[in-house]
N, C-alpha and C positions, 0 to 999 in steps of 0.2 A: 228781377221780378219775372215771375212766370209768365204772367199774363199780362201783357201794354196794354194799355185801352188809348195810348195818343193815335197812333194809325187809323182806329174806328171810327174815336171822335172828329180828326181832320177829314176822313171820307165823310161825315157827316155833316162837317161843317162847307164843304165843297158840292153840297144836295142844298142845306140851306141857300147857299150862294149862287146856287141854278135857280132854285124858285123863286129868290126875290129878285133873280136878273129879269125873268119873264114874269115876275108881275109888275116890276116897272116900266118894262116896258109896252107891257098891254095898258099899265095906267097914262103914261106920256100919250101913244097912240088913241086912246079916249079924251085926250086934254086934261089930265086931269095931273097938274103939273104940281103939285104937294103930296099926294100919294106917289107918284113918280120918283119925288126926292126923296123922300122917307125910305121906298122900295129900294133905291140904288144906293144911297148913305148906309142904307143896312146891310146893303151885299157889301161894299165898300170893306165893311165892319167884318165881316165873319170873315169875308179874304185875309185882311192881318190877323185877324185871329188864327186860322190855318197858318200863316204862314208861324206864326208863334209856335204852334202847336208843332209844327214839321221843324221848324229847325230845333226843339228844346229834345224831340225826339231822335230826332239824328245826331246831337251832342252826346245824349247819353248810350245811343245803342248802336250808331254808323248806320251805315248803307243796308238794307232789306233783301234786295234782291228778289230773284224769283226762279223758280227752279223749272222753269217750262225749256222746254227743248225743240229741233228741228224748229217747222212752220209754226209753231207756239211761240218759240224763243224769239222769231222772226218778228211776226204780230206785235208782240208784248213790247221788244223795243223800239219796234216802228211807232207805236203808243205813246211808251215815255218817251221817248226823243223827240217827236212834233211836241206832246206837252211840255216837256220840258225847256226846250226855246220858246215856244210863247207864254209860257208863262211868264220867263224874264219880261217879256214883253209886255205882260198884262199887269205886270207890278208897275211900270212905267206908265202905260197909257192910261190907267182904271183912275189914278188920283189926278190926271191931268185933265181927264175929261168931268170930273166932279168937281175939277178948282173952277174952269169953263164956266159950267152949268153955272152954280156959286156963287160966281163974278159978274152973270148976266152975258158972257157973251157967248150966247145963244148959239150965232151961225158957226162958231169954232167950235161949240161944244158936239150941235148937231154934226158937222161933218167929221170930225173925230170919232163920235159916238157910232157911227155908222158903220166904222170901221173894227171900236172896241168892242161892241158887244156882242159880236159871234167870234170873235176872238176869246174874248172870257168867256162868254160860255162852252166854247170845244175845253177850252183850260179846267172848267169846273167838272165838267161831265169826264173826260176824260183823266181827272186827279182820281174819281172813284172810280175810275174803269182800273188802273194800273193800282188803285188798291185790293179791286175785286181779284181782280190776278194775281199779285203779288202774295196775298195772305189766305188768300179760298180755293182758287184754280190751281194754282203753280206753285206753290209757297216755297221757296229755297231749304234745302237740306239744314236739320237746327247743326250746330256746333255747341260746343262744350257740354 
């Protein structure tokens, strides 16, 4: 296929996933604890989704890359490489802090959540930053 649209759509599923991080959490922070679960249940959602969309794309095409060089090249992988360890991380923490919530037990959720949600969101902001680079700034030399 000439043209992917899985890369697009995952950077945009990873925007989704930034806005409904922070409006649940501006809903939580107003008490307003049903808007709250709705807003994170649904970032929850779009994260598997991404992550669907990234691995079905990576099956079919491999690895991306990016053809940025020197203090570019530098940047770009200082990028993916933080995101890329926390995200493993934010696949772990993101459902364990919603099972928390879910379960009622609140003080674990809170002091969990306090830790996961600037961790998912460097992970979401920063999925479309290593897209913005990868495919618009820097995009790697095509083959074949």
């Amino acid at each position: 296929m000439e043209f992917d649209v899985l890369p697009a759509v995952s950077s945009a599923l990873n925007v989704a996933t930034t806005v409904l991080l922070l409006v649940g959490w501006t809903r939580i922070r107003r008490r307003d604890v049903d808007g709250h679960r709705r807003a994170m249940l649904s970032a929850l959602a779009t994260s598997a989704v991404f992550l669907v969309t990234y691995v079905v794309h990576h099956a079919l095409h491999g690895a991306h890359g990016s053809g940025a060089t020197g203090a570019a090249r530098t940047f770009y992988l200082a990028i993916l490489g933080t995101h890329t360890v926390l995200a493993v991380a934010v696949a772990v923490l993101a459902p364990r802090v919603a099972w928390l919530g879910l379960k009622g037990r609140l003080d674990a959720h809170r002091r969990l959540a306090k830790v996961t949600l600037p961790v998912w969101l460097y992970v979401s902001v920063t999925g479309v930053a290593v897209y913005v680079m990868a495919y618009h700034l820097w995009p790697a030399a095509r083959t074949g």
